[in-house]
N, C-alpha and C positions, 0 to 999 in steps of 0.2 A: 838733129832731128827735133822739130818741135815737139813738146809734151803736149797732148791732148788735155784738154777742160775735164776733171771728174762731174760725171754725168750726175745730172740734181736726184736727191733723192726724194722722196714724200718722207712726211713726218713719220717717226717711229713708230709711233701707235699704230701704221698700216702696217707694218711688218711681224705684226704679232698677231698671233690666234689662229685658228681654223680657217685660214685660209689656201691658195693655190698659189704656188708661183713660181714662172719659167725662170729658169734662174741660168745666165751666159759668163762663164770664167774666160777670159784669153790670157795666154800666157803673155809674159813680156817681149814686145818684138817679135811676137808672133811664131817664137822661140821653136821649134818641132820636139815638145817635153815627151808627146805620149806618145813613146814607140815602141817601148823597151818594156818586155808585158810584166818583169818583176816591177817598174815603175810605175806602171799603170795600175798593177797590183794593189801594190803602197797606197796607192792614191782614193781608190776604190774602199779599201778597208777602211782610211782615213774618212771621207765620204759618209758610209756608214756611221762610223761612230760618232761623228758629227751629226747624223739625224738623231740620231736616238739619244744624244746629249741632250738637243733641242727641241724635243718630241715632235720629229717630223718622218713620215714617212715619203722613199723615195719613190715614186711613180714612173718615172724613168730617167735614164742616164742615160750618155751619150759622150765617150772619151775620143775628139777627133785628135789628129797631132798639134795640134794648135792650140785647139780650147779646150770647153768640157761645158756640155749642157743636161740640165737637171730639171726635171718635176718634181719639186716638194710640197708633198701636203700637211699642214701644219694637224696635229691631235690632240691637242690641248690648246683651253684661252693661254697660254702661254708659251707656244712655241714662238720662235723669235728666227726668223731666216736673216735677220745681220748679223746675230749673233753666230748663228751656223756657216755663213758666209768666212766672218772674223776668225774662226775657230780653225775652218778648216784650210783656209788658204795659209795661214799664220802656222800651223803642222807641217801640210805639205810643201809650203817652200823653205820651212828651215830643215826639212827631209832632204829637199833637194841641193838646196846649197850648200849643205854641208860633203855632199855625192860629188857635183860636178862645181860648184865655187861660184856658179850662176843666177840671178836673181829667177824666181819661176812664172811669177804674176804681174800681169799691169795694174798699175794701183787700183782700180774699180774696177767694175763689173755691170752690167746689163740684167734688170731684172721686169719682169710684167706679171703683175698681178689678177690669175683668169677671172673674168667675170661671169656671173651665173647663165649669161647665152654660150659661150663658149665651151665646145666638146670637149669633154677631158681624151678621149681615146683618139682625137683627133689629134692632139698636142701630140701625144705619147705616140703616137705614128709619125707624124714630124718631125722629132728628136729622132727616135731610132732609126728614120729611112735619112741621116742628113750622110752617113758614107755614101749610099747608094746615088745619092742628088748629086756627090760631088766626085763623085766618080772613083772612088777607094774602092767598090765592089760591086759587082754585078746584078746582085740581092744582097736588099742590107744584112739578110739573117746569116750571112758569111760573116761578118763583122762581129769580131769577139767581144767589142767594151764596147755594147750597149746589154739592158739591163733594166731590172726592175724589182720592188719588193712587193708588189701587187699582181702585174701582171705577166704572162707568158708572152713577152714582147716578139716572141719566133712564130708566134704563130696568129699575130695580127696583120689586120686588111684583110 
């Protein structure tokens, strides 16, 4: 199977500060990692600690079996979402490999940085409705791993 090209990044300096940004993990091979809700658990705490190392707040989450998609808002000139990127996938896949002996992540990631036209509560309805889009649940707010440090994601739209 061909390796995919690691998707270009912008320079550092955009990744740092007070900003927004959708941030898309896939596993390797598209692996089905989050099923297993002690796993997803792990994963979620890991997550966490990861913002709060990198002084970012999580806006939402969204653990499908495949991927895991995040809103982080940066709260200091110096949070850094590579570094929370680096931190937390480098945790949870030596979490994981050491569990089941399997690599957990495809080497990069998918990130977009919101712009000040762009709804924040908009994004955060998107993440949290992508079971319901893809047909895991009926209503998303049946769907246990999605999530937020801000907002009552059950009770939006």
């Amino acid at each position: 199977m061909p390796r995919r090209k690691p998707r270009p990044r912008l320079d550092h300096e955009c990744y740092v500060g007070r900003d927004i940004y959708f941030v898309t993990i896939c596993t390797n091979r598209n692996h089905h990692a989050f099923v297993k809700p002690d796993t997803i658990s792990g994963f979620l705490y890991e997550m966490y600690e990861a913002a709060g190392h990198t002084h970012h707040s999580v806006a939402a989450y969204c653990a499908m079996p495949d991927h895991l998609h995040m809103l982080l808002i940066g709260k200091t000139s110096d949070s850094d979402v590579e570094i929370f990127v680096h931190r937390f996938k480098q945790r949870t896949g030596y979490f994981y490999k050491r569990i089941t002996g399997k690599k957990l992540w495809q080497t990069s990631y998918y990130d977009h940085m919101l712009r000040e036209e762009e709804d924040l509560t908009e994004v955060v309805n998107y993440i949290v409705s992508n079971p319901e889009r893809s047909g895991l649940v009926k209503d998303y707010r049946e769907y246990p791993w999605i999530g937020s440090q801000i907002y009552d994601v059950r009770a939006l739209q």
